[in-house]
N, C-alpha and C positions, 0 to 999 in steps of 0.2 A: 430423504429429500425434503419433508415438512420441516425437520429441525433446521436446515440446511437455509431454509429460505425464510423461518424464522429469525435464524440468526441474521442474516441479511437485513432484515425488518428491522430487527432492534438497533444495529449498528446506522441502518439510517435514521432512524425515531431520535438514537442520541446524536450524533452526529450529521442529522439532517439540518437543515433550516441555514446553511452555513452561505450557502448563495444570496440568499436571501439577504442572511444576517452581516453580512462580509459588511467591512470598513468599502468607501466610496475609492473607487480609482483602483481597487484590490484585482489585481489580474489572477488568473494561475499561468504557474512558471509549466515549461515541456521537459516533462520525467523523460530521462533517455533509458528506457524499457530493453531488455534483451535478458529474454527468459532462457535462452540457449548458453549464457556468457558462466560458466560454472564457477569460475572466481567471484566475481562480483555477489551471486547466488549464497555461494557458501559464507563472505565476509556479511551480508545483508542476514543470513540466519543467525551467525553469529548475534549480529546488534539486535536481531530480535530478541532471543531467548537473554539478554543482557540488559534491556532497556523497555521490552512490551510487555515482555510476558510475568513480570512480577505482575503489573495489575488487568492487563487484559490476555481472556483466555484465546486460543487456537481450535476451540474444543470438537473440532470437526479434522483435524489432522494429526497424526501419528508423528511420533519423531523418528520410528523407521523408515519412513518415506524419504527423509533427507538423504538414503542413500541414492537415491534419485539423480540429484544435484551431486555426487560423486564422495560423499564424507561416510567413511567405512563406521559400521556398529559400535564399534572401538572408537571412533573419532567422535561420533555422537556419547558414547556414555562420558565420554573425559570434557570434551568442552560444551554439549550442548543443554546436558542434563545435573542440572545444580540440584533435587530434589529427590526424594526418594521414587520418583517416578520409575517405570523399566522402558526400556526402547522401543516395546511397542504397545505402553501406553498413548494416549492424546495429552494436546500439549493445556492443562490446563494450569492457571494461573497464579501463582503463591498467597497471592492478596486473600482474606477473607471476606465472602461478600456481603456480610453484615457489617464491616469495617469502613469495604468501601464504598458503602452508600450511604455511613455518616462521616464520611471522610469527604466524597465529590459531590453527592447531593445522587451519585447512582450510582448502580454497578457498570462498571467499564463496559463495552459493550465487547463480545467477540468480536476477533479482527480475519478470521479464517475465508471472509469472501469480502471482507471491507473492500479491496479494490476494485471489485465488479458494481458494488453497489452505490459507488460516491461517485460514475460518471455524471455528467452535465451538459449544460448549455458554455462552460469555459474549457472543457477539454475530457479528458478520461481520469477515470479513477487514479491511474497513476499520476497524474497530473494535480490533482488535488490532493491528495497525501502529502505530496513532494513539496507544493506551496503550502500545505498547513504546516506540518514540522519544523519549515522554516521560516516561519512568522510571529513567534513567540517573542515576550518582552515583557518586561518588569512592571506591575502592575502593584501597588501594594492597598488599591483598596479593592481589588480581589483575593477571596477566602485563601487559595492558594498561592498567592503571590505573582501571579503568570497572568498573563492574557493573548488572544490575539487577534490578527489583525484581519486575519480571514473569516474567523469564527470569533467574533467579538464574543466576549463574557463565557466562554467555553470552561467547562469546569475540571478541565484538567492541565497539571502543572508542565511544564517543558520537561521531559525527560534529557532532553539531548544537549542542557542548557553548558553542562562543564565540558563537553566539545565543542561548542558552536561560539561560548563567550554569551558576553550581554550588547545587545543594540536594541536604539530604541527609536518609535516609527517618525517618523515626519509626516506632520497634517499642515495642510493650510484649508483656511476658512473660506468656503462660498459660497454666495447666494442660488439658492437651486429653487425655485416654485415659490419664491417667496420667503424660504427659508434658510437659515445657515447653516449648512452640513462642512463635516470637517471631509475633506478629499486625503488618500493616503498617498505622499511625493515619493519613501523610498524610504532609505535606513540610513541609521549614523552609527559607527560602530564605536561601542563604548569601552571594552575589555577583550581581550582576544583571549580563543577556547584554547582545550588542551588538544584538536584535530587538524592538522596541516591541510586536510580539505578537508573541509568538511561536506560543501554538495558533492560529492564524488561518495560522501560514508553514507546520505541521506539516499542518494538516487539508488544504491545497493540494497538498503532496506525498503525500500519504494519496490524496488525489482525483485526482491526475495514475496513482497505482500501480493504483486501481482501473481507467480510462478505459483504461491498457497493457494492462489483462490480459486487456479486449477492447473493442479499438477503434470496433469493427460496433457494438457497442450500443444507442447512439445512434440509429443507423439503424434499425436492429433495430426498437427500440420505433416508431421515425414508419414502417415499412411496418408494423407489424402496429396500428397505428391506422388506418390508412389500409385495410388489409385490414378491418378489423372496421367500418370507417363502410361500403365498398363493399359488403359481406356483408347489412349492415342494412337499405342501400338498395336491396338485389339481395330479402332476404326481404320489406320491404311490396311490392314492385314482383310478386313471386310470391302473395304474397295479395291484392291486389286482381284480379290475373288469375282467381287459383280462384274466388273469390266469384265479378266478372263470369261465369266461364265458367258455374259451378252455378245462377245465377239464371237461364241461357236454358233448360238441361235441367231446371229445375221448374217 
């Protein structure tokens, strides 16, 4: 649990400040979440272990737990496990982290409870995930060539850029306290990706990050339905007793 919440920490230490730091007029977009939906699950692990997990680790989840979400041992060693890793290893990261801290300026941060930890005052963690990965744009006096528009000056590149294409933001200039801040109006699309939807490939990985960052949930919710019908069925089954009982004693 200490590592657990550690990792937490550090994922909001790098990934913090984003609220804060966001471009003016930046909303976050509403991730359509459905941790029960085993397709979407399975195609969002997919783009994880394809697009996260070279530079950031999972290092608190096992890749035999995907049998969970319904993809057999066999299905995890063929498409989920590119390393000499075994299945029930934890998923951690290909990147070397001496590499990637003179490559981003840090180590990526674990992303194993990132969902829990990036809620806010704009919405839930899956909400902001959803609007970060899709607000990426061409930045070339940034080291990496990326920037965005949520997390201005963020020091990691768009992984998701050759699905998504390039667009680039729209600001206009206003007077705010005296000073002139750029406001963000939307997007212009400049290249189209190689993804026929791409918010549909974005919200599955959104929905695989949330599902990681506890896996029990699912469960969770069917005992405690199952606790609350038995509960129900336990209090009429206790008031028809009291009645019966109180109608011999009057």
């Amino acid at each position: 649990m200490k590592k657990i919440l550690l990792g937490a920490w550090a994922s909001l230490a790098l990934l913090g400040g984003a609220q804060a730091a966001g471009a003016e007029g930046v909303s976050w977009q509403k991730a359509k979440v459905a941790t029960n939906d085993l397709a979407s699950l399975q195609r969002g692990a997919k783009l994880f272990v394809n697009y996260c997990l070279n530079c950031h680790s999972a290092a608190f989840m096992r890749y035999n737990r995907l049998t969970d979400i319904g993809l057999s041992e066999k299905d995890i060693k063929d498409y989920m496990v590119f390393t000499s890793a075994k299945v029930g290893d934890t998923m951690v990261a290909a990147i070397d982290p001496h590499d990637a801290k003179k490559w981003f300026g840090a180590n990526p941060p674990d992303l194993t409870v990132i969902a829990r930890s990036r809620a806010g005052h704009g919405g839930t963690g899956a909400d902001y995930l959803y609007t970060f990965l899709r607000s990426f744009y061409r930045d070339a006096n940034r080291p990496t060539g990326w920037n965005n528009v949520l997390y201005p000056n963020v020091g990691m590149p768009n992984p998701l850029w050759e699905m998504q294409g390039e667009h680039e933001p729209i600001f206009e200039k206003v007077s705010a306290h005296g000073q002139e801040v750029s406001v963000f109006k939307g997007w212009k699309q400049v290249s189209p990706g190689t993804s026929a939807n791409f918010d549909r490939d974005v919200n599955d990985l959104v929905n695989y990050l949330t599902w990681m960052a506890e896996p029990a949930q699912n469960t969770r919710v069917r005992i405690g339905v199952a606790v609350m019908l038995f509960l129900l069925v336990l209090s009429f089954m206790f008031w028809r007793l009291n009645k019966a009982y109180w109608k011999e004693v009057e």
